[in-house]
C-alpha positions in Angstrom: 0.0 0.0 0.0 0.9 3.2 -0.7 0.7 6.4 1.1 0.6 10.0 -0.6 -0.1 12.8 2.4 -1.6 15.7 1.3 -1.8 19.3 2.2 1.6 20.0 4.6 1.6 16.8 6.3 5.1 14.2 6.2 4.9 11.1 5.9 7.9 9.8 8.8 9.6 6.2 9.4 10.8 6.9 13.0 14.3 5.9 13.6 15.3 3.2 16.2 16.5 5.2 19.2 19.6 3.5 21.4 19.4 -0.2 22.7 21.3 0.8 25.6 20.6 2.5 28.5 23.0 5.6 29.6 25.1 3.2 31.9 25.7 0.8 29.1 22.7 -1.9 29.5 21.7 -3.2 26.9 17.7 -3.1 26.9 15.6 -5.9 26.0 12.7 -5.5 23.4 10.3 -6.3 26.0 11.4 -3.2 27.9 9.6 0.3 27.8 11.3 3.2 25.3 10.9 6.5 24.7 9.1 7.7 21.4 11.8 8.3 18.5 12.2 12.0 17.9 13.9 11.8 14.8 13.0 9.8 11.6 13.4 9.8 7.3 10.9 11.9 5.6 9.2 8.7 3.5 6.9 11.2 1.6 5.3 14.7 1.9 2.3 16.5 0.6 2.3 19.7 -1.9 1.9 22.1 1.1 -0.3 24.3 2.5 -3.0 26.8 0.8 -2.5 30.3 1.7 -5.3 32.6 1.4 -5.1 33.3 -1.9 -5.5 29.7 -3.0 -1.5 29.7 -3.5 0.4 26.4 -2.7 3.2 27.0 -0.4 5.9 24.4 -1.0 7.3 22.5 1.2 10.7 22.7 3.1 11.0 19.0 4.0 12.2 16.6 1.0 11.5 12.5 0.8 15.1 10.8 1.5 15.5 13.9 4.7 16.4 12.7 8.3 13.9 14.9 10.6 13.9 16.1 14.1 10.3 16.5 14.9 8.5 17.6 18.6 8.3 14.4 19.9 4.1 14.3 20.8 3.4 15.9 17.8 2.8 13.4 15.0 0.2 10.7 15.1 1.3 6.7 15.1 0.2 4.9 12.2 0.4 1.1 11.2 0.6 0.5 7.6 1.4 -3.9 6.8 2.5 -3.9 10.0 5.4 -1.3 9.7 4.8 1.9 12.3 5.0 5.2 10.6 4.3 8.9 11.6 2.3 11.4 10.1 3.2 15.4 11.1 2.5 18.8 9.8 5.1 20.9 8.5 4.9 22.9 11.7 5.8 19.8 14.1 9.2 19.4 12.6 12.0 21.5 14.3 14.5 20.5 11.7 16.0 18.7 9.0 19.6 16.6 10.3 22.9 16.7 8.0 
C-alpha cells in the first residue's frame, strides 16, 4: 500500500532510538522506550494553501532525516510497519 499525504503533512519512518541504556545496559525489546524523535521523511504533501489559494511548498524533501517535537505526529500502522504522520509545523529541523 501506498501512502501519498496531502496538504503539509510528512509522511515519517521513526528511527530506532539506542538499545542501551545511559550506563551501558543493553535493553531488552520487552522493555519500555521513549518515542523516537527523529526519523526519514518517506513522503510529503504539496503544502499548504495560503489565502489566496497559492500552494506554499514545502521545506522538507523524501530521503530527509527529521527532528520532529516528539508528541506531535500521530502513530500509524501500515502492513504492520509503524510510521508517523506530522504537519510541516511539528518538525524542528532537517539533520545533515
Amino acid at each position: 500500500m501506498q501512502i501519498k499525504p496531502i496538504s503539509d503533512h510528512i509522511l515519517i519512518e521513526p528511527l530506532k532510538g539506542e538499545e542501551k541504556s545511559k550506563g551501558g545496559i543493553l535493553l531488552p525489546e520487552t522493555a519500555e522506550k521513549e518515542r523516537s524523535e527523529q526519523g526519514k521523511v518517506i513522503a510529503v504533501g504539496p503544502g499548504k494553501k495560503d489565502k489566496t489559494g497559492k500552494i506554499i511548498p514545502m521545506e522538507v524533501k523524501a530521503e530527509d532525516v527529521v527532528l520532529f517535537a516528539k508528541y506531535g505526529p500521530n502513530e500509524i500502522k501500515i502492513d504492520n510497519k509503524e510510521y508517523l504522520i506530522a504537519k510541516e509545523e511539528d518538525i524542528l529541523a532537517i539533520l545533515e
